[in-house]
C-alpha positions, 0 to 999 in steps of 0.5 A: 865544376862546370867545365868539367860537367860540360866536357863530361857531357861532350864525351858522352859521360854525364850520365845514360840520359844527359849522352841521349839527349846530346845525341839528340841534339846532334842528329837534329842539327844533322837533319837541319842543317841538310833540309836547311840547304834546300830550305835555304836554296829554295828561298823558303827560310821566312816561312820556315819561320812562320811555320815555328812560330805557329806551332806555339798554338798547336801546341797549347790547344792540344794541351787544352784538348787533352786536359778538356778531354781526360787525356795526358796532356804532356804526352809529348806526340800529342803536343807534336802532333798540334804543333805540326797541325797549326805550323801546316796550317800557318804555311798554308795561309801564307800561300793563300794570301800570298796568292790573292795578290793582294798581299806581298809575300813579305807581308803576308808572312809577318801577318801570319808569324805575329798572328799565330804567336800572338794566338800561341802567346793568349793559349799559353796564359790560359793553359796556366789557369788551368789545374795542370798547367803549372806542371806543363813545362810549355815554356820550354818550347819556346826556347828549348831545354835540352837538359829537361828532356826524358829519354823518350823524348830524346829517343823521339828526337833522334828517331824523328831527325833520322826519318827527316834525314833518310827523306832529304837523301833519297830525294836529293837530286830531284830536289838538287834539280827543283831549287836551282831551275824549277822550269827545267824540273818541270820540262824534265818530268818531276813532280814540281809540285808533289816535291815542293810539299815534299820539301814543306813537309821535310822543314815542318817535320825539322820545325816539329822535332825540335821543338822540345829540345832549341824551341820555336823561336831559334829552331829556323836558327839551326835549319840556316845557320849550317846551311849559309855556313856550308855555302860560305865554304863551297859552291857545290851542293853535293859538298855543302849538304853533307858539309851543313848537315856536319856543322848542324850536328857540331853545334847541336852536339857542344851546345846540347853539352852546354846546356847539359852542363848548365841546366839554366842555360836555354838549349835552343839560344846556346845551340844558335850561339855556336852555329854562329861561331862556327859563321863568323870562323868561316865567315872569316877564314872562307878561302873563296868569300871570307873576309880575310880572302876578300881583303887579300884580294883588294889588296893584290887588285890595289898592287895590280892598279898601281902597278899598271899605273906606274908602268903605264904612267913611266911609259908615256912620260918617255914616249912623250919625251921620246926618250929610250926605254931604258931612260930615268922618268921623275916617279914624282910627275907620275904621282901627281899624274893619278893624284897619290899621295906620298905613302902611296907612291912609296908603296908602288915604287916599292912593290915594282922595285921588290918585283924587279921592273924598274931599279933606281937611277942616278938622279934622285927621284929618278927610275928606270925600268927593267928589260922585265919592267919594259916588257911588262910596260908594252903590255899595259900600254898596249892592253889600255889603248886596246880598250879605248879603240874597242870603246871608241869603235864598238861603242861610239865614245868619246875619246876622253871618255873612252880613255877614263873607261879603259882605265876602269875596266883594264885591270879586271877582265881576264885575258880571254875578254881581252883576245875576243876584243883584239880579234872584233879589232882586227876584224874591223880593222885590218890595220890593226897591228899599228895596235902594238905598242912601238918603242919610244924613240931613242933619245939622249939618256939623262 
């Protein structure tokens, strides 16, 4: 039953009211996830925290307001209106002390967050005196309830979440320009300080709209769950926003659904729940900074290491033999040389056998390498000695040093680094040709 209330409410067919509030939901992820990357970018995520955990008191004082005062006291603007009050009240504070100097940043917002939901936490047992407050429903903005929520309310959700989304893409290149070089925005004539509140006031109105629907405490969830997930998978703001504002609405729309389908499930934590799956899949998968890429990657700088090792090693045992290029070297001494281990020196042999730079010789524990491997060999020894001249003349370290630190840095500066290296060579030395690698001297072959 309940897989198929949830995929009822998924396509929308749960019922006119249960595809509203889905829909609600959605827009609202939209709209988070998209202020969510300037949010994020701008480094104000903490305090976009601060700013839901203070709606609390805003909240119940309107409703305590309301019921002193004869009003409706779940009118559901009227709470809004509270919370956004109280959550600009408690932004400010943490600018204001902040701004003595006398309390860090980091301070001053854990201050403020257990302060305003410590205030909220003692409003909310008095609004449950009072003769209403059983019928208040107030519980529901601290982890939402999705399922709860009228048409109107929806409605007001998708309204508020559409305005919200309208604001961030009208003022996306100034606010583009504000998070990745303030100074520059300032030198180019906007409006630093007029945007800066622009964007606070953007992240109160995502805080405010979604209170009713995910809640106070995982509302920030939603505005910078999508917006790391999007940056995870590219590097460009003009992709990650819509990429965030997309997996925002994603989550919002299948743990609406959830939630729908199971009306005790609280819609704010299931919301989060499937932000982070969609994290954890790309934090995974990310082509460029995923788990898997990043294993990959060690994996190929591991065989590049190796690789150049054996080269570098197979060269230097026949240089120093002075034995031709195309004679047997013992890959035991080369092994113990850099310390492998068995599986490891097996690991190597093979990667250059499969690569086709060296081929097995007669004597057993024996390789040469190939016209491909003597190649590759001249280019290693000579890119490692290239390394220690540039540290011994350019930095003035010792030789043995200057050899453990070319060894270091030789497998991961690209080639270009390594050109502008050999040319400050040459122009310090004009002898810097006796740089290439010669080779070995010819010897008996075993």
């Amino acid at each position: 039953m309940m897989n198929a209330d949830f995929f009822a409410a998924l396509t929308l067919s749960l019922g006119h009211n249960a595809a509203v509030v889905v829909l609600g939901c959605a827009a609202f992820g939209l709209a988070a996830g998209l202020v969510g990357c300037f949010v994020l970018l701008r480094g104000r995520a903490l305090i976009a925290d601060v700013a839901a955990h203070a709606t609390l008191p805003g909240v119940a004082a309107a409703f305590i307001g309301a019921t002193a005062l004869g009003l409706d006291p779940r009118n559901l603007w009227l709470l809004m209106a509270g919370g956004a009050l109280s959550a600009a009240l408690g932004a400010l504070a943490v600018r204001a002390a902040a701004a003595t100097r006398r309390v860090r940043d980091d301070a001053a917002m854990a201050l403020v967050l257990s302060a305003g939901f410590g205030l909220g936490v003692v409003l909310m047992s008095v609004v449950q005196s009072l003769p209403t407050g059983g019928q208040a429903g107030l519980s529901h903005f601290i982890l939402g309830q999705a399922a709860g929520l009228a048409e109107v309310e929806a409605q007001t959700l998708i309204g508020l979440a559409l305005v919200a989304s309208v604001i961030a893409v009208l003022l996306f290149n100034p606010l583009r320009v504000l998070c990745f070089d303030e100074a520059f925005a300032a030198a180019s004539g906007l409006p630093v300080r007029a945007l800066d509140l622009s964007l606070t006031a953007l992240m109160l109105l995502v805080t405010v709209a979604g209170l009713r629907a995910v809640g106070l405490i995982l509302v920030v969830a939603l505005m910078v769950i999508p917006a790391v997930t999007a940056r995870l998978l590219t590097e460009r703001l003009s992709i990650m926003a819509p990429l965030a504002a997309a997996l925002g609405a994603v989550s919002g729309w299948v743990g609406a659904s959830f939630s729908a389908a199971a009306p005790g499930l609280p819609t704010g934590a299931v919301i989060t729940v499937t932000a982070c799956a969609l994290f954890l899949i790309a934090l995974t998968l990310s082509p460029t900074r995923g788990v898997v890429a990043a294993g990959l990657g060690r994996a190929r700088m591991g065989y590049r290491i190796g690789r150049d090792h054996l080269l570098r090693g197979a060269w230097e045992e026949l240089e120093q033999l002075r034995l031709g290029p195309d004679a047997p070297f013992a890959t035991a001494a080369i092994a113990a040389a850099w310390g492998w281990s068995g599986p490891r020196s097996l690991i190597a042999v093979t990667a250059l056998r499969a690569a086709g730079l060296v081929r097995p010789a007669h004597e057993p524990g024996f390789l040469r390498l190939t016209p491909a491997g003597i190649v590759a060999a001249q280019g290693v020894v000579r890119r490692h000695r290239v390394w220690e001249l540039y540290l011994t003349r350019a930095g003035g370290v010792r030789a043995f040093a200057a050899h453990r630190g070319a060894d270091l840095i030789e497998h991961t500066l690209p080639p270009d680094v390594e050109a502008e290296v050999e040319a400050w060579l040459a122009s310090a030395d004009p002898a810097i040709a006796r740089l290439a690698v010669p080779p070995p001297v010819e010897g008996a072959p075993a």
